[in-house]
MIVO-345890 format. One record per residue: residue in three letters; x, y, z of N, C-alpha, C in turn. Coordinates in pm, whole numbers, plus 50000, padded with zeros to 5 digits. Each point is the difference from the previous one (the first is absolute). Layout:
BEGIN
alaXYZXYZXYZ ...
// end
This chain:
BEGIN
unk896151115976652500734993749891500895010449933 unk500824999549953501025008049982500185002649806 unk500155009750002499595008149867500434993149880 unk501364992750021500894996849869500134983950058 unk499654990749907500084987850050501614990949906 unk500904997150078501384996849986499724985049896 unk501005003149972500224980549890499604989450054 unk500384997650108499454989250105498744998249970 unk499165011150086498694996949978499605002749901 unk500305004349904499374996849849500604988449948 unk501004989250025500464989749988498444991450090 unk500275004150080499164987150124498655001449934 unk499195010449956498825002049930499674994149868 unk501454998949938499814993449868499884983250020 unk500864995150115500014987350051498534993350034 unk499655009250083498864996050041498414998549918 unk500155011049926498805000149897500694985749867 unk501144996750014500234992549847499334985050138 unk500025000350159499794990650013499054994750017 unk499165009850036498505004949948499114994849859 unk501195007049908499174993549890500064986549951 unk500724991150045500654986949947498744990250124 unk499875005450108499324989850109498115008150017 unk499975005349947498535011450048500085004350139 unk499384998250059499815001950167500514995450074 unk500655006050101500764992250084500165004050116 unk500234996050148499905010350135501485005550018 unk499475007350094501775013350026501174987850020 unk499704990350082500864992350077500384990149889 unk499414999249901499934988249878501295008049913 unk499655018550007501135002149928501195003450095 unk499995006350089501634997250087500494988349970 unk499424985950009500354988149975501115004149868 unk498814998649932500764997349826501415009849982 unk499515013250044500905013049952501584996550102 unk499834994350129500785002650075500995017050059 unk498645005749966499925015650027499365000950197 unk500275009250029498914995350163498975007450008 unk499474997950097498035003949980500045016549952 unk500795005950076499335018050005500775000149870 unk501104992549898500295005449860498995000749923 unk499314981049975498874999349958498745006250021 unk499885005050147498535003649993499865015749958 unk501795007450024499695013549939499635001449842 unk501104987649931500035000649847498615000449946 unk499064987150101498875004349917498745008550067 unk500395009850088499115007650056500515012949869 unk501325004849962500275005549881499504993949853 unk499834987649989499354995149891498425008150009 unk499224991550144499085003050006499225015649952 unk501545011450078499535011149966499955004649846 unk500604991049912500465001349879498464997649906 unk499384987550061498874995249952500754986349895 unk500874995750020500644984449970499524992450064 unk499764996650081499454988650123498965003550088 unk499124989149994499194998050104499845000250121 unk499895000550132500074987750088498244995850038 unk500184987650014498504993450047500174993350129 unk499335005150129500014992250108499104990650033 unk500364988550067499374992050032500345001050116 unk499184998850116500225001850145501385005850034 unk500494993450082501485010050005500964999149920 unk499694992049882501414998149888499735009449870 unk500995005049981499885010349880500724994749892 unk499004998849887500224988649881500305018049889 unk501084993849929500215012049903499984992949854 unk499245011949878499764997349869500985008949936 unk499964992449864500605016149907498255000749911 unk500635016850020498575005949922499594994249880 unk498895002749968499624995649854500575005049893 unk500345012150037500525010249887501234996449948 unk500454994850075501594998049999500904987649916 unk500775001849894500174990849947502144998050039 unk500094985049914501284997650043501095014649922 unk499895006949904500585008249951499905011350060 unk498655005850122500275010850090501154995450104 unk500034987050043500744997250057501485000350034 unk500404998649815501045000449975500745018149994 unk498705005549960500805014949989499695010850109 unk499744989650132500035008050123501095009150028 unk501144995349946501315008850076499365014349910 unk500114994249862500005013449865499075006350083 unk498924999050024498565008149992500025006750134 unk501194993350085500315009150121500915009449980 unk501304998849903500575012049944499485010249953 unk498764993449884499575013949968499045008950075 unk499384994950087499225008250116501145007650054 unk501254994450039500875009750084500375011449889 unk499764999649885501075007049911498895012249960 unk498664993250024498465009149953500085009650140 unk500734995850110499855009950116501215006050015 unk501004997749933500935009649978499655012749904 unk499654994849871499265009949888499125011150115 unk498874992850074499285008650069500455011850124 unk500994993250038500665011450079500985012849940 unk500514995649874500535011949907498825005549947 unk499004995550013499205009949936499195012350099 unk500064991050124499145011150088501395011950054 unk500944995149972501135008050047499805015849902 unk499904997749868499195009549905499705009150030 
// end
């Protein structure tokens, strides 16, 4: 997975978790449907959610049903882009500092 994640997929991540929170659970193929994104967009966005700890996934035999976390409310949702700026801006700070 690649270090710096582009607008897109922090666009497609915000999509998916707001669609998440409006329906609860839903399978991968339930959201390609809705998003009209295609499978490997969706299934990376929320394998990056996943790594985030935003979403679930729960399998049932071979279908993979995805949650949004408990933790997670509609206002984290909304300040996904922000809260990804300031991580990039907290690892900018950190690299001027080890430069030191």
């Amino acid at each position: 997975m690649p270090r710096r994640q582009t607008s897109k997929v922090i666009e497609r991540k915000k999509q998916i978790l707001e669609l998440l929170l409006k329906e609860g659970e839903l399978p991968t193929n339930e959201i390609v449907r809705r998003t009209g994104l295609s499978h490997s967009q969706v299934f990376y966005a929320l394998k990056l959610l996943q790594r985030d700890g935003l979403v679930k996934e729960i399998k049932r035999g071979k279908v993979a049903y995805w949650r949004v976390a408990e933790h997670v409310t509609p206002e984290m949702v909304e300040n996904l882009t922000s809260n990804v700026v300031s991580f990039s801006s907290i690892g900018a700070e950190q690299e001027e500092l080890s430069e030191l």
